[in-house]
C-alpha positions as CSV (number, residue, x, y, z in Angstrom):
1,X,121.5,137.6,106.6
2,X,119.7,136.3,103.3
3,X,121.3,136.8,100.3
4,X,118.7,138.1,97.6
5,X,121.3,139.5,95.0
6,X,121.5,142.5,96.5
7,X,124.7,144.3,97.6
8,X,125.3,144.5,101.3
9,X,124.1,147.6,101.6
10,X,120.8,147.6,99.7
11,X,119.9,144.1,101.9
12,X,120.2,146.0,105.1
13,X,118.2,148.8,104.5
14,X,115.7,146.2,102.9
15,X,115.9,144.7,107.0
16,X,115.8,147.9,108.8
17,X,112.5,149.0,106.5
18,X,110.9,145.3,107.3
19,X,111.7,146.1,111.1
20,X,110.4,149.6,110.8
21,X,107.0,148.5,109.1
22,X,106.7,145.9,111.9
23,X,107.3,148.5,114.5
24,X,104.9,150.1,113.3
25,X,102.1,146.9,112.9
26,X,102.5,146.1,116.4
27,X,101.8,149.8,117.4
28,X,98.5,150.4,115.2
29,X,97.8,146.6,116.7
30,X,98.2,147.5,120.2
31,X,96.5,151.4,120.2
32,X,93.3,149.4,118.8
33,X,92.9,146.6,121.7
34,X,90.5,148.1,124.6
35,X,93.4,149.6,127.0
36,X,90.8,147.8,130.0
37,X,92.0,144.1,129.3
38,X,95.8,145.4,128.7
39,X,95.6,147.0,132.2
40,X,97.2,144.5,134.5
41,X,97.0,146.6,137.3
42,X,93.3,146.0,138.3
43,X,92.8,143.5,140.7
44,X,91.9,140.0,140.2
45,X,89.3,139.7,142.7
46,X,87.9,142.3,145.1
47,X,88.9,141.9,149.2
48,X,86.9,139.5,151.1
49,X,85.3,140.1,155.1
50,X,86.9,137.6,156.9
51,X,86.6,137.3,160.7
52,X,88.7,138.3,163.1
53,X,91.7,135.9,164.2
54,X,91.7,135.9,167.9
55,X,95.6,136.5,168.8
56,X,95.8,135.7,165.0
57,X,96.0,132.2,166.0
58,X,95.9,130.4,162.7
59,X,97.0,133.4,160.6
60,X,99.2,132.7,157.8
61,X,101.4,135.8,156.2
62,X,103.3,134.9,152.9
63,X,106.4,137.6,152.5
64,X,108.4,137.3,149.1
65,X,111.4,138.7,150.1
66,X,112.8,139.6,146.4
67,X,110.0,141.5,145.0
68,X,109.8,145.2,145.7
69,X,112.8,147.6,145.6
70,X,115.7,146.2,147.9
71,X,116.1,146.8,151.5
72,X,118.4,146.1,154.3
73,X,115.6,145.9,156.0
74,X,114.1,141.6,156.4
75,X,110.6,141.9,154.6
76,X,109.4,139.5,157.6
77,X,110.3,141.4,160.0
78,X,108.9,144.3,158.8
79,X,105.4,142.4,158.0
80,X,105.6,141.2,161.6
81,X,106.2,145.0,163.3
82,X,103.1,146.0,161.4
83,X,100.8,143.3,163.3
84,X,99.0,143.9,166.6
């Protein structure tokens, strides 16, 4: 911690009152960006019609087996029971 003259006591509320007023910055900044562009949620791109794979020959599935809550259950597997 910097060492402005102050006793050890005055210096650390001088911190916690710099990392209140920040606290508070960062919330004023982030109410007054438009909430649309924070919202990561919305998809990138909208689904495309793609034709029918017949016996899914050529059909490529790509699991990521550590997202999502865990499971005993193999995420291929359970990809693979869902598809005709």
């Amino acid at each position: 911690m910097a060492n402005f003259g102050l006793g050890w006591q005055e210096g650390l509320s001088s911190w916690v009152l710099v990392g209140a007023a920040s606290g508070c910055g960062v919330h004023a900044l982030w109410k007054a960006l438009d909430q649309d562009v924070l919202d990561l949620r919305q998809p990138v791109a909208s689904p495309a019609e793609v034709p029918a794979l017949p016996a899914g020959r050529g059909l490529v599935v790509v699991v990521n087996p550590h997202s999502g809550p865990s499971s005993e259950v193999d995420a291929a597997e359970q990809v693979g029971a869902l598809l005709p």
